[in-house]
C-alpha positions as CSV (number, residue, x, y, z in Angstrom):
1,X,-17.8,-148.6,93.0
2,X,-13.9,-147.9,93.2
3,X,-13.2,-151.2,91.7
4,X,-15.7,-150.6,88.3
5,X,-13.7,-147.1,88.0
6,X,-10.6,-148.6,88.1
7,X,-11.3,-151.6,86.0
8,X,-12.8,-149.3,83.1
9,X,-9.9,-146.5,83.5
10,X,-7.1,-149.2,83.3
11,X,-9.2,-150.9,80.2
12,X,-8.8,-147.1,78.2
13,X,-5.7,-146.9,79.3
14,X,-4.7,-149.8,77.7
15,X,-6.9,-148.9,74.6
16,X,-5.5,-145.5,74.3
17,X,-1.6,-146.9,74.7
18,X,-2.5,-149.7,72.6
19,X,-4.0,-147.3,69.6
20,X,-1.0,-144.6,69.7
21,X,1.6,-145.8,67.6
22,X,-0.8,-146.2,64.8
23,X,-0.6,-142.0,64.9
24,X,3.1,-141.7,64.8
25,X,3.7,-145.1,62.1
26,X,0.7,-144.3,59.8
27,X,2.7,-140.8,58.9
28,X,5.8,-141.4,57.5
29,X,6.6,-144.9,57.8
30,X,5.3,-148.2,55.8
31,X,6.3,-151.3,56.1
32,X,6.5,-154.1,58.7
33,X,6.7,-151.0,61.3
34,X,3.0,-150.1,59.9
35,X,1.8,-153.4,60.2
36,X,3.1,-154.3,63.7
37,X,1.4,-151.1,64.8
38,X,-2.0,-152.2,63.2
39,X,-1.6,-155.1,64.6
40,X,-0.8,-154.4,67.9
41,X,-3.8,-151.7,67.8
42,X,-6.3,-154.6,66.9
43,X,-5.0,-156.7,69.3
44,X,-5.1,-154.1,71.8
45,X,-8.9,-153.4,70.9
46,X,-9.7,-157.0,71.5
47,X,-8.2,-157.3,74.3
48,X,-10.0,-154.6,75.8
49,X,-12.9,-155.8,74.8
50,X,-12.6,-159.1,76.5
51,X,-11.6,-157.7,79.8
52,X,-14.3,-155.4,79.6
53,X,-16.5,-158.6,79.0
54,X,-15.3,-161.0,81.8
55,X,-12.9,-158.5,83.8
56,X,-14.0,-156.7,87.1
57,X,-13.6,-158.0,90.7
58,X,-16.0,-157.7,93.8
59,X,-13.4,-156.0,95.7
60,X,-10.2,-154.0,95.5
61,X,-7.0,-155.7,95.3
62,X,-3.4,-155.1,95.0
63,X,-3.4,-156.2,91.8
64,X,-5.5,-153.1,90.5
65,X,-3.3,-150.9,92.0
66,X,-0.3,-152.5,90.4
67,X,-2.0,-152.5,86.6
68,X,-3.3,-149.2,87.3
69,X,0.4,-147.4,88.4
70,X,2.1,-149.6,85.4
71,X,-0.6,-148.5,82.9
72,X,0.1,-144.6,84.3
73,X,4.2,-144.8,83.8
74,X,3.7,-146.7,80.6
75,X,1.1,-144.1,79.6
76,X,3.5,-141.4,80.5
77,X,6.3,-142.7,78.9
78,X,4.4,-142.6,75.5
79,X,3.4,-139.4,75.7
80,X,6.9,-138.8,76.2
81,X,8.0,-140.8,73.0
82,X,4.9,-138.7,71.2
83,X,6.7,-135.7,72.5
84,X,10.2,-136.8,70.8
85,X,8.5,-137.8,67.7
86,X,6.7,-134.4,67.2
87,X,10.3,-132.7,67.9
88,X,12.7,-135.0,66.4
89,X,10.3,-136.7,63.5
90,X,10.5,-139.7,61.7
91,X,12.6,-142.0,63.5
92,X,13.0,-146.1,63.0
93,X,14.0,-146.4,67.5
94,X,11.6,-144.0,68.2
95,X,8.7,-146.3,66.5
96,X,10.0,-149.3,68.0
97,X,10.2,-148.2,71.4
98,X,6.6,-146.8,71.3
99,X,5.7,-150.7,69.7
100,X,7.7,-151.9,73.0
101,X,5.6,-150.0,75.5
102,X,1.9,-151.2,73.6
103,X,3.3,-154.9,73.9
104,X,4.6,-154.5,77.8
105,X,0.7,-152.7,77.9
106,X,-0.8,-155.6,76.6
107,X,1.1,-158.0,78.6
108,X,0.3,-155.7,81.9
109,X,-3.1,-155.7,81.0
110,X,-3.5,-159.7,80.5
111,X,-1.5,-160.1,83.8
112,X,-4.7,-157.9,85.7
113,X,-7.6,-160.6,83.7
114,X,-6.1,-163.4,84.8
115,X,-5.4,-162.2,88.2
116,X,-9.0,-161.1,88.4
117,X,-9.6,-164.7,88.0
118,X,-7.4,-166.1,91.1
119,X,-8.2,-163.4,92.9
């Protein structure tokens, strides 16, 4: 039972990361910065959905505890770039950075299918 609630809070965890840029772009900026966003929010959605699909273990590993801290610091990090956005406003970094964290997300979060395949 641990293992399901860990593999379907890391899995929104990476949608939710993966879909919050698209908030902060779609606002003031345009361009390839919008795109990327959309892009990395579709991606993100997929990717979810396939480790959703074929994901999940039998038992708990290290490897969920790993995702699952990584996905928590990334998640707080954006919140703190949301924070900075909301004070600050439009700002070219500021959109970048928050792109950065979705792709290391997304990178975590294909690190944890594949190891639920080895594993």
């Amino acid at each position: 039972m641990l293992e399901f609630l860990l593999h379907i809070l890391i899995s929104f965890m990476v949608l939710g990361i993966s879909l919050f840029p698209a908030q902060m772009v779609k606002t003031k900026g345009g361009g390839n910065l919008a795109n990327m966003a959309g892009i990395s929010g579709l991606l993100g959605i997929i990717l979810v959905g396939i480790g959703i699909f074929i994901g999940g273990a039998e038992a708990v590993h290290a490897y969920h505890y790993i995702t699952f801290i990584a996905q928590l610091i990334i998640l707080g990090l954006s919140l703190l770039i949301y924070r900075l956005f909301k004070k600050q406003g439009y700002s070219k970094l500021i959109n970048i950075c928050s792109i950065c964290l979705v792709i290391i997300s997304q990178l975590t979060y294909v690190y944890y299918i594949i190891a639920s395949f080895m594993y």
